[in-house]
C-alpha positions, 0 to 999 in steps of 0.5 A, a space after each residue: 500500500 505505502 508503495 502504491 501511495 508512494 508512486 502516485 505522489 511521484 507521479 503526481 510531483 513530475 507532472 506539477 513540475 512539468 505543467 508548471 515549468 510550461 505554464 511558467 514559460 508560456 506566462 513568461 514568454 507569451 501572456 505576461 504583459 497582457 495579463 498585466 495589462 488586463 488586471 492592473 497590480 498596484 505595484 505597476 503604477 510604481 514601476 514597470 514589471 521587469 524593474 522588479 526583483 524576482 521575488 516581487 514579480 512573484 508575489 504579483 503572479 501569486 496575488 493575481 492567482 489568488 484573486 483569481 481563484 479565491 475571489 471571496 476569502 478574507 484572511 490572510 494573503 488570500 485576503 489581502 490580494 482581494 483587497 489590493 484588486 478590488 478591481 478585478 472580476 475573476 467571472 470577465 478575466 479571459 480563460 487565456 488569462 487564467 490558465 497560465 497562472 492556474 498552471 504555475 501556481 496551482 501545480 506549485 502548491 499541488 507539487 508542494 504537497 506531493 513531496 510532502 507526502 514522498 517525504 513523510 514516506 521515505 523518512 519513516 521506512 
């Protein structure tokens, strides 16, 4: 059983990596400055995108996934990217909008809780 468990988490990790690798370079290369334009971060009125370090362009990518996703939370950093972009409706953001940060982010966390679970098996065998 433990080694089913353990197969599926693997698999499951290889495929977050790969959907988020290419969601990640799709957003990079194709769809970032059009979603920046659709959604209007408040940090972008102060500088323009790529003047921000990584970690900051991050944190843009990951407040829009949350408003996007978690539209109605009010804790947290869930809750504090709805605050910052009231301005957002996630039912008139366009699927193509949508999917790139799906992709990274939801797969990071997904990938997140896969090595977790790999983790947790290997160390106690």
């Amino acid at each position: 059983m433990i080694e089913l468990i353990l197969t599926y988490a693997i698999a499951v990790l290889m495929a977050c990596f790969l959907i988020a690798s290419f969601s990640g370079l799709y957003l990079i290369f194709f769809s970032l400055k059009p979603t920046n334009d659709m959604l209007k971060h408040p940090y972008l009125s102060m500088q323009p995108f790529n003047r921000f370090s990584l970690s900051i362009r991050c944190s843009i990518l990951l407040d829009y996934f949350f408003r996007l996703f978690f539209p109605n939370v009010q804790f947290w950093l869930i809750g504090h990217a709805n605050r910052i972009l009231p301005h957002v409706i996630p039912s008139q953001v366009p699927v193509k909008i949508k999917w790139p940060l799906l992709g990274l982010w939801g797969c990071c966390f997904i990938g997140i809780l896969c090595m977790c679970v790999v983790w947790g098996i290997l160390l106690t065998r």
